[in-house]
C-alpha positions as CSV (number, residue, x, y, z in Angstrom):
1,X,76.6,-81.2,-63.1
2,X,74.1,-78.6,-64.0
3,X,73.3,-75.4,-61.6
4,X,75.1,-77.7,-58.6
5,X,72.8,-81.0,-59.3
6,X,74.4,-83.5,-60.8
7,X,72.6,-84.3,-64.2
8,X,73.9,-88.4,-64.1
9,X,76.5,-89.9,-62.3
10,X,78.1,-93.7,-63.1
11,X,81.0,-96.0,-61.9
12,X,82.5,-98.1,-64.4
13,X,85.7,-99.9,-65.2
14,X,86.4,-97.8,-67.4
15,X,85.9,-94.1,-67.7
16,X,84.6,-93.6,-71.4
17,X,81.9,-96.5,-70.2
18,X,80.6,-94.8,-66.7
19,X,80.2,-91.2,-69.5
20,X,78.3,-93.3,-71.7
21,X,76.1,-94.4,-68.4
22,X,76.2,-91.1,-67.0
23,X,75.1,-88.9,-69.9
24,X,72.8,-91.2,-70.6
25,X,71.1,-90.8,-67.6
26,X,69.5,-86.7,-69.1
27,X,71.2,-85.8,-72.2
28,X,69.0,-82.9,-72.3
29,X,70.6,-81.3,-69.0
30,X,73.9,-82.0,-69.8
31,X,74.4,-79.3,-72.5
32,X,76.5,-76.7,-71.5
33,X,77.2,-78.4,-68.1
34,X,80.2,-79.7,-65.9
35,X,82.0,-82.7,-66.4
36,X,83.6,-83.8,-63.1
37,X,85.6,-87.3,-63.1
38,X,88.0,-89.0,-60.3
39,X,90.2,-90.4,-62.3
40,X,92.7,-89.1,-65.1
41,X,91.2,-88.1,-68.4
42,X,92.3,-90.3,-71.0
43,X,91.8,-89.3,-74.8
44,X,88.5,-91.9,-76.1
45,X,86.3,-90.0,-73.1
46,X,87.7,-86.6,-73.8
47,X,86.4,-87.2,-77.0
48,X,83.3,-88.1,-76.0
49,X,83.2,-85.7,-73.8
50,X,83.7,-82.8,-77.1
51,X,80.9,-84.2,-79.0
52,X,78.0,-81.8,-76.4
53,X,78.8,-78.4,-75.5
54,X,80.6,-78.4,-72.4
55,X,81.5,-75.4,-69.6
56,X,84.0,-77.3,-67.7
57,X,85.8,-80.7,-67.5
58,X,87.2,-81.4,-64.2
59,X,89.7,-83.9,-63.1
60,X,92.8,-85.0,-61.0
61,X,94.9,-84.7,-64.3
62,X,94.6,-85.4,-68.1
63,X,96.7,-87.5,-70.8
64,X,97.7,-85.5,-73.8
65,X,96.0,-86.5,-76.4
66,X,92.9,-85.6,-73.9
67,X,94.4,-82.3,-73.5
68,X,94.4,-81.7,-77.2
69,X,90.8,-83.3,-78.2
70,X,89.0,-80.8,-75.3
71,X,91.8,-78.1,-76.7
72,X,90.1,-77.7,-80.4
73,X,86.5,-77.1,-78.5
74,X,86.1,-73.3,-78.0
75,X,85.1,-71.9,-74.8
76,X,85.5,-74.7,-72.8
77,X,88.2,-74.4,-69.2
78,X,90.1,-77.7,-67.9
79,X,90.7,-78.0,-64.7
80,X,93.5,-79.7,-63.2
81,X,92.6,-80.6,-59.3
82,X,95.7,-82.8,-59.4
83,X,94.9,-85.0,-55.4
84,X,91.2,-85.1,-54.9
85,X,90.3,-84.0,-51.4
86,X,89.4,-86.7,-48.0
87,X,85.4,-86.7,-48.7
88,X,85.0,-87.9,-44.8
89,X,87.4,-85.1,-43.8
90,X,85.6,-82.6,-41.1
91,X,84.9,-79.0,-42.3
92,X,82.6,-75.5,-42.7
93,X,80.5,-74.9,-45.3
94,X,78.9,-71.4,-45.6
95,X,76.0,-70.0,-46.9
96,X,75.5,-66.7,-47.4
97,X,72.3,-64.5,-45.6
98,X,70.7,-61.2,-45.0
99,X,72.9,-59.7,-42.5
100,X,75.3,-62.3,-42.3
101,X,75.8,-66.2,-42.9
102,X,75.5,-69.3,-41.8
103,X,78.2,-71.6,-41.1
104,X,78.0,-75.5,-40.0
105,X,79.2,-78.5,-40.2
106,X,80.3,-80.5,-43.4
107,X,78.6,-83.3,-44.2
108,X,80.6,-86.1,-44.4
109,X,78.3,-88.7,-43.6
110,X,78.8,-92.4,-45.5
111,X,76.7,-95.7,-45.0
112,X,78.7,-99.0,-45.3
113,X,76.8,-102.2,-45.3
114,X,76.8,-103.1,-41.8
115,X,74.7,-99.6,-41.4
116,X,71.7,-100.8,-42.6
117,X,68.5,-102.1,-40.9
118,X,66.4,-104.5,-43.3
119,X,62.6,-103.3,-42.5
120,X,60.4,-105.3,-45.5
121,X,59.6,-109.1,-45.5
122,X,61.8,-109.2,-48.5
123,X,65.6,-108.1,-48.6
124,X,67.4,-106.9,-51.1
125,X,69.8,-108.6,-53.6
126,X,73.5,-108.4,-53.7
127,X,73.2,-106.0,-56.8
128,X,70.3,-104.4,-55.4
129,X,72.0,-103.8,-52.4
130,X,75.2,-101.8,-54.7
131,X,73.0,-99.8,-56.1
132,X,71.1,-99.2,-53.0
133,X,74.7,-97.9,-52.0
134,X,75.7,-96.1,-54.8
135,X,72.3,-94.4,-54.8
136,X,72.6,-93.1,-51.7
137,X,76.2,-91.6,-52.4
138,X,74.5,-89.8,-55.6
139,X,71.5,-88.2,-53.5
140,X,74.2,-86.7,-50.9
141,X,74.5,-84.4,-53.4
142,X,71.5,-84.0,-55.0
143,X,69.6,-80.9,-53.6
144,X,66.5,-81.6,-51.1
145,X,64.0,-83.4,-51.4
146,X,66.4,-85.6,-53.3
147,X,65.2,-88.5,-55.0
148,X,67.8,-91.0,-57.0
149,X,67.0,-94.0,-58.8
150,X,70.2,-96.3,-60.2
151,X,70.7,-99.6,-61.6
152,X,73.7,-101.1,-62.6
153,X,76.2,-98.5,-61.1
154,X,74.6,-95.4,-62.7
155,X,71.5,-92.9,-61.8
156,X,69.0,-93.5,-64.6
157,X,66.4,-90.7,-63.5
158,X,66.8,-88.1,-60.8
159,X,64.2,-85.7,-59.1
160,X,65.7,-82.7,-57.3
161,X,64.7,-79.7,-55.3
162,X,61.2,-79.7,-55.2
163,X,59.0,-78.6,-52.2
164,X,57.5,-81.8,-52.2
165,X,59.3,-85.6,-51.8
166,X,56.3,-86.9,-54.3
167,X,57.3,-84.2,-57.0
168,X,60.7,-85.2,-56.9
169,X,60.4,-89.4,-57.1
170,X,57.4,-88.2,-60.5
171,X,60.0,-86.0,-62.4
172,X,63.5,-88.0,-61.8
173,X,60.7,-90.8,-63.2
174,X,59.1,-88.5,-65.7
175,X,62.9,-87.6,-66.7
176,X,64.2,-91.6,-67.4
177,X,61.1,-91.8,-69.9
178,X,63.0,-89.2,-72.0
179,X,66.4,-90.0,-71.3
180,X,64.5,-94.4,-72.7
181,X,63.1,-92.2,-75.8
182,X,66.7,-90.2,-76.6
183,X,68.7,-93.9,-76.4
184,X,66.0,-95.0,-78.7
185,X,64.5,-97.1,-76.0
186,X,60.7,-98.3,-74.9
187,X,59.5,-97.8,-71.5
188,X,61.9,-96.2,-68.7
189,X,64.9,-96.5,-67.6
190,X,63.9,-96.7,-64.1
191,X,62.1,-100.1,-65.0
192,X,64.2,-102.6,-62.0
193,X,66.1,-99.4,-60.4
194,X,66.4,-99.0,-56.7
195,X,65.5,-95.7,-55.7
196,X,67.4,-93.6,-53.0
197,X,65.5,-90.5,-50.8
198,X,68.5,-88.0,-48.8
199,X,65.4,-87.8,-46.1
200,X,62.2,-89.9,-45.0
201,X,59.7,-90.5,-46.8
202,X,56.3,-88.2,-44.8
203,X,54.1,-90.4,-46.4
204,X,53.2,-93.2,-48.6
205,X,52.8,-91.6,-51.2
206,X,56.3,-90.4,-52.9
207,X,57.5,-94.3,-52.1
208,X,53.9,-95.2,-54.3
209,X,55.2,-93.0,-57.4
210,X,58.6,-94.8,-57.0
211,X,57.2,-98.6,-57.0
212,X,54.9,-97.1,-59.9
213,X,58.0,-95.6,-62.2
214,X,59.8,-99.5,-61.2
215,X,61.7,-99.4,-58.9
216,X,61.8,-102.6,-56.9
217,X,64.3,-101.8,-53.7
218,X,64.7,-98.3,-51.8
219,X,67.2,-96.7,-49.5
220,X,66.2,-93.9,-47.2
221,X,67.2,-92.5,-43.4
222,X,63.7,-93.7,-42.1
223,X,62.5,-91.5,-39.0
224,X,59.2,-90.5,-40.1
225,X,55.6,-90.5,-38.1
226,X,54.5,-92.7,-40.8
227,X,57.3,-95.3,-41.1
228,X,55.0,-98.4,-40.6
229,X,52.7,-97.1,-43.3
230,X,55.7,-96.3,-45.7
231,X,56.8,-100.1,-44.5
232,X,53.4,-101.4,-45.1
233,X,53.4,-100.3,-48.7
234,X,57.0,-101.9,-49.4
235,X,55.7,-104.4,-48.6
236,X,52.1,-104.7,-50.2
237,X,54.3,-104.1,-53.4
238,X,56.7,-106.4,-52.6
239,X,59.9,-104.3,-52.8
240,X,62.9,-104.3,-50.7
241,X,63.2,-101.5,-48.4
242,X,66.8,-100.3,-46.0
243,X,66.7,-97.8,-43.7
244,X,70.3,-96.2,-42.7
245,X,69.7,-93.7,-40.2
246,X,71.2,-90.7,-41.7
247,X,69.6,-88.2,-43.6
248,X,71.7,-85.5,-45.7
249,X,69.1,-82.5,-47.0
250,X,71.5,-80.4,-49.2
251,X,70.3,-77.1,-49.9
């Protein structure tokens, strides 16, 4: 995480492998960042993990020898959440405001499978369709507009905050070209990604820039005075496309 977006996120079997696939993802952001993981620390990721500058490493606990490789790194805290918290438990959340704040609801909001309403001539495969998933978990928390493209369990370029849903699906693409260039590769890593959007697409367009940077399936909340252009274009470019119904918008 870097100034509360996440800078890559990855599942894996095991945990050194989803850091690999996560920092992979933006190296570039993830100096001096936060490490979050949800499971314990074990000592071949912590010392991973010590090779880039790091802020904070978070996580439900930590084996020694993971304690002692972040422990001969200066300046960095470890914290020990021990339980990690019911993510479809009902809450506030606050933010702050001239004169006051504003509180609301938490949102808790998940998709399953079943959620999903197919809306292209084409449908997307079973792996496809996890990383559709796992996508749209990631841009939850990615700050509006949110835009997340992943393949294979891990974001490999991610556009966030930006006045504009276009902006957002050109620089998380504009990003996996660098992220190709520091892993030594050709091309980008959003080249067979499914792409994610946290709201509706307006128009054509910010779907366009995603097909453009690769990405062959999308997952967004649908809703939008345009839909059956957005649809159109899916389909003209032969891409999967899922609608769930739900829209997040963290700000």
């Amino acid at each position: 995480m870097k100034h509360a977006n996440p800078c890559g996120v990855a599942s894996a079997a095991a945990l050194a492998e989803a850091w690999d696939a996560a920092l992979r993802c933006d190296p570039v952001s993830a100096f001096g960042g936060i490490v979050a993981v949800n499971r314990i620390l074990d000592e071949a990721t912590a010392a991973k993990i010590a090779t880039i500058f790091t802020e904070v490493v978070i996580a439900p606990d930590a084996t020694a020898g993971a304690r002692a490789a972040l422990a001969r790194k200066k300046n960095v805290r470890v914290l020990l959440t021990g339980g990690l918290p019911d993510p479809t438990a009902p809450g506030i959340t606050f933010r702050s405001v001239a004169g006051g704040f504003l509180a609301q609801s938490r949102d808790r909001g998940q998709i399953s499978r079943d959620m999903l309403k197919l809306v292209t001539k084409r449908a997307p495969t079973e792996a496809e369709l996890e990383d559709l998933l796992f996508a749209f978990r990631v841009c939850k928390h990615v700050k509006s507009n949110a835009i997340v493209y992943a393949r294979d369990g891990a974001t490999v370029g991610i556009g966030a905050g930006q006045p504009n849903r276009v902006d957002s699906a050109r620089i998380g693409a504009w990003k996996s070209e660098e992220a190709a260039r520091a892993a030594g590769l050709t091309g980008r890593l959003t080249a067979g990604s499914v792409v994610a959007s946290d709201a509706f697409f307006p128009f054509a367009d910010g779907l366009e820039a995603a097909v453009a940077a690769g990405a062959t399936a999308v997952i967004q909340p649908g809703g939008s005075m345009r839909d059956a252009e957005v649809i159109a274009a899916a389909d003209a470019a032969g891409i999967a496309m899922v609608l769930t119904g739900m829209r997040h918008f963290r700000h």
